[in-house]
C-alpha positions, 0 to 999 in steps of 0.5 A: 149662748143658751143654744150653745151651753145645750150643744156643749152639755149633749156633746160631754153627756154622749162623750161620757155614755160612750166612753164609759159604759163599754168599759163598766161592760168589758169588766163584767159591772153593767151598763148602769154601773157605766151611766153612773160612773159616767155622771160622777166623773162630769158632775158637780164633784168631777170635771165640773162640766155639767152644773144644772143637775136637777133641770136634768134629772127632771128631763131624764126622768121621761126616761122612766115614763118611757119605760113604763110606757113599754111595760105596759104595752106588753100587759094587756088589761086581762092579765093585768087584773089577773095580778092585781092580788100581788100588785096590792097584796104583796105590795102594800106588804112590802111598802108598809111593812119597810115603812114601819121597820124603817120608822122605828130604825129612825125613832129608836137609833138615828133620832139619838145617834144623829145628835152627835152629828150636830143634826135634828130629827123629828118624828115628822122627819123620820116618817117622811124619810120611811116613806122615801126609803121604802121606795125602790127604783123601777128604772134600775130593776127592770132594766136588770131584770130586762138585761137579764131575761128574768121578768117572765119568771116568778121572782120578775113577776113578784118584783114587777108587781110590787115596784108597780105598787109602789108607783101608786103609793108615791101619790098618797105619800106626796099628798101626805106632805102637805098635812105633814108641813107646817103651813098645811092649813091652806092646802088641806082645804082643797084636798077633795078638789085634788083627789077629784082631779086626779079621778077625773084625769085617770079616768079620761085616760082609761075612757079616751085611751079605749075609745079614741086612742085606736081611732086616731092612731089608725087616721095617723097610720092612714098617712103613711108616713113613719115620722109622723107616727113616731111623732104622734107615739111620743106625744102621746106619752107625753101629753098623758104624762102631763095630765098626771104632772098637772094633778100631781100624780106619778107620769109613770103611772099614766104612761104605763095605763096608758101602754096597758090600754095599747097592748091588745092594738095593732099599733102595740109593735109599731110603738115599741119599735119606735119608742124603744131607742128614745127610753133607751138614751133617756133612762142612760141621761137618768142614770147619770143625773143620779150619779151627778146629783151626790152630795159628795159635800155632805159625804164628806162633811158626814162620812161616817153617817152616810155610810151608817144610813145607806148601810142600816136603810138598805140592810133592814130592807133587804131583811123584810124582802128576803122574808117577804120573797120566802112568804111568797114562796120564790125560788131559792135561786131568784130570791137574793136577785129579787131582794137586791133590786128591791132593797135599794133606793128610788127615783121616787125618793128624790121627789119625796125628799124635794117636795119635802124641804120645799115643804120646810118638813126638814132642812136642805141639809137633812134632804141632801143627806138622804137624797145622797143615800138614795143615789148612792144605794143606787150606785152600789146595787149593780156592784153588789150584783157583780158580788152576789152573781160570783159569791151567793148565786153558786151557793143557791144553784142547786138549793130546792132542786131534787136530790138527783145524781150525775150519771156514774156508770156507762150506758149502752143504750142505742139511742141519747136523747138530749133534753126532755122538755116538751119536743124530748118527751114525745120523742121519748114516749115514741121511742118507748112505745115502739120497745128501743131503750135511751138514756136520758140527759137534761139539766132539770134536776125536777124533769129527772126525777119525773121520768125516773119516777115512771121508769126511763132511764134518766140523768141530770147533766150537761149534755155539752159535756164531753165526759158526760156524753161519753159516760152515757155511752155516746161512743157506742151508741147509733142515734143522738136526739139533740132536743134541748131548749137553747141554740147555742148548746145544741150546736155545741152539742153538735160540734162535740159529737162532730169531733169525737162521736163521728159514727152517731146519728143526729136527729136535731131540733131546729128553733127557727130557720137561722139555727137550721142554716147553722146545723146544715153548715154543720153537715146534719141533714136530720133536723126538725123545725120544731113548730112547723109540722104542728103550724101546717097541720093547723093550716090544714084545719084552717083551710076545712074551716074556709070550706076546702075538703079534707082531702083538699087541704091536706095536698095544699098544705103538703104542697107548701111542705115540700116547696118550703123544705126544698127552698130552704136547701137551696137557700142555706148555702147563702144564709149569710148573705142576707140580699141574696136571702131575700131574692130566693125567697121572693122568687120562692113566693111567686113560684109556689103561688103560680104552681098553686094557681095553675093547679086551682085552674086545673082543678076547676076545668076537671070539675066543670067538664066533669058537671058538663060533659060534652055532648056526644053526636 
């Protein structure tokens, strides 16, 4: 029956996730938004089809570990210390300082008002629940910023420092508890013994992961079979998670030391790829065990207090962040996302708030109430996420960016170069150089401004605007320069002057082979791969070093330009047939690896006939 409750339990899980979560993101609320939704509508106040709630928040929580397991694979140890000033700086900045504007909510209002509610809240009371509610949710947080491609920005950095503080701050805060509850003269005699362990297992992990982590992965790779890898990565993860469960430290927190000891390996790719699908359904299984864990007993029974709690917790923290991110000197454009994701609850919290009525700090009622609040601040940021892309974000568009206008008045300059990033502006100073004029188009009011200032003829603007081309003279002009960053505008751009400017000349940058097979498709036969020439010339510099000559090297690596450049034409008209890709490129391989061979062997007979010349008779 067991096996059977199990199978029944992951049928309604995978039946909610798929139903739900492509309709949250066909009507613009998120994946999250969906496993939420998803874990209400089977919980305890749905359907009723799932009832063991808190066994699953314990399982899914590995979805987190998991995570942060991934994180810290992409942060090697180096530009981990690099941070470590706005991981304890901004950090403890941020927990302390919501701690205490939270504490004296909870002492100057709540103690008083909760009264009326039938409710007590003592000073111990209100410190723990602080504490709780200072906490954010790391699993929400990055997967928005992951989702929206905003971690290696300022405001993702900021936010990912300080959530990684607040792991670390979930231990003292856990072992403050027992000084805090009633019976806590039998716990605080061991206190030494607990921080003890907890040094000692960090430190096995730090030591055993750089020098026997590498060693076994590399004896389990030997065998060469992808299961067993896939197998000995999870254990990893884990056996450390374990560790740190048995000295009563965060799972998260080993799982991500861990991934840190593993960025500079050459297993680190091997183990996202096989990690990434296991975090991916474990943190959705989360996000539906806090939907399922509402209280919507105590939310009805205290509508009016919840509603005030989750209202007053989340406000007076999204204050001191805001304040916080204007310290840090964020972006005016990513400060109200970096407030959100920090204002609301944390997965944390729930542990906090368990282990504290355990405790007996406060009743199960009291716990209940916060635990909801939590769940619920957590259910509400990614719909205030939807309000603030539409209502805030537009406002905060153009705040801090140089004062620079559109362009007004029609260019005639011969040549339009689409984006000056770092491909536009060698092309630019080229062009400069040799004494043609251009007009300029790019949508970085601050890359404007510098060329304005030494004296090209720029303009900030969408470049995939019709109007705006053709303010910018494209209907005269002979030569259009499409160098902009991302993909689809440049074929946009493409299409545009297809249509409407036929007599122009594109000379466009490729980011990789696939964008160039879409601009070949499109008729434009003067594209430039924007890393290859660079990447050949090193090559170039590479074979000196290894003792070929100069001369040598060079005919090498042009050799490899031309074959590659022909190759790549011949393959273009089948670049969406994927099997018949592959064979021309394999027959390519070999053939130029003969070609060059063959050519080596002539090398070699001119040079031994020329050091052993026959014998004349």
């Amino acid at each position: 029956m067991e096996h059977s409750s199990w199978l029944i339990n992951s049928l309604v899980f995978l039946a909610a996730a798929v139903a739900a979560v492509p309709i949250a993101k066909a009507l613009g609320l998120g994946s999250i938004i969906g496993y939420l939704a998803a874990g209400i509508i089977i919980g305890p106040w749905g359907l009723g089809l799932v009832s063991d709630v808190e066994s699953i928040l314990h399982f899914a929580e590995f979805g987190v570990v998991l995570m942060l397991f991934l994180v810290g694979l992409e942060l090697e140890p180096r530009r981990l210390w690099e941070m470590r000033r706005p991981i304890f700086g901004w950090g403890s900045a941020q927990v302390l300082a919501c701690s205490a504007i939270l504490f004296i909510a909870f002492s100057a209002a709540f103690m008083p008002a909760i009264s009326v509610f039938g409710l007590s809240m003592s000073w111990k009371v209100a410190l723990v629940a602080s504490l709780g509610l200072a906490l954010s949710s790391t699993a929400i947080a990055l997967q928005v910023l992951g989702e929206r491609n905003q971690l290696p920005t300022t405001g993702g950095q900021s936010a990912f420092s300080i959530l990684l503080f607040q792991d670390v701050a979930a231990i003292p805060i856990l072992a403050l508890l027992p000084l805090l509850a009633v019976s806590s003269a039998a716990g605080g005699g061991n206190a030494w013994l607990e921080a003890g362990k907890a040094i000692g297992v960090i430190a096995a992990i730090i030591i055993g992961g750089r020098l026997l982590l590498r060693k076994a992965l590399r004896w389990i790779a030997g065998s060469k079979t992808p299961e067993i890898f896939t197998a000995a990565a999870l254990l990893l993860v884990v056996a450390i998670a374990a560790l740190m469960q048995f000295v009563g430290l965060s799972m998260a927190l080993g799982a991500f030391l861990a991934g840190v000891l593993l960025a500079e390996s050459e297993y680190r790719r091997e183990l996202e790829t096989d990690i990434e699908p296991f975090k991916g359904l474990l943190l959705g299984l989360f996000f539906m065990a806090v939907g399922m864990s509402i209280d919507f007993g105590v939310l009805m029974k205290f509508p009016l207090l919840m509603a005030a709690l989750v209202i007053a917790f989340m406000a007076l923290k999204a204050a001191v962040i805001y304040g916080l991110a204007r310290l840090m000197g964020l972006p005016y454009q990513e400060r109200p996302l970096f407030t959100l994701m920090l204002a609301q609850g944390g997965e944390f919290a729930f542990v906090v708030f368990q282990q504290a009525i355990g405790l007996k700090i406060f009743d199960a009622q009291t716990g209940s109430l916060l635990v909801g609040a939590v769940a619920l601040s957590m259910l509400l940021s990614p719909l205030l996420l939807v309000l603030i892309d539409k209502l805030l974000m537009p406002r905060f568009a153009n705040c801090g960016k140089p004062d620079v206008a559109e362009i007004s008045e029609e260019q005639h300059a011969p040549i339009i170069v689409a984006g000056i990033g770092r491909y536009g502006q060698i092309i630019l100073r080229v062009l400069a150089a040799s004494g043609y004029k251009a007009t300029v188009l790019d949508h970085d009011p601050e890359q404007v401004q510098g060329l304005m200032r030494f004296g090209y003829r720029a303009f900030y603007g969408d470049a995939t605007r019709l109007d705006l081309l053709r303010t910018a003279g494209a209907a005269t002009a002979k030569v259009l320069v499409v160098a902009v960053d991302s993909v689809e505008q440049s074929l946009e751009i493409v299409d545009i002057c297809k249509e409407h400017f036929p007599q122009l000349a594109l000379i466009v940058r490729a980011r990789n082979v696939q964008h160039y097979y879409e601009l070949r498709s499109r008729g434009v036969t003067l594209i430039q791969r924007e890393t290859f020439e660079s990447a050949l010339l090193s090559a170039e510099d590479t074979l000196q070093a290894l003792g070929l000559t100069p001369y040598d090297a060079h005919v090498t690596a042009q050799r490899f330009r031309s074959h590659n450049l022909a190759q790549i034409e011949t393959a273009w008209p089948h670049h969406k047939d994927e099997e018949r890709l592959i064979s021309i490129a394999k027959a390519g391989r070999q053939q130029l690896e003969e070609l060059m061979a063959q050519e080596r062997e002539v090398t070699m007979l001119g040079a031994d006939a020329i050091a052993h010349p026959p014998v004349q008779k």
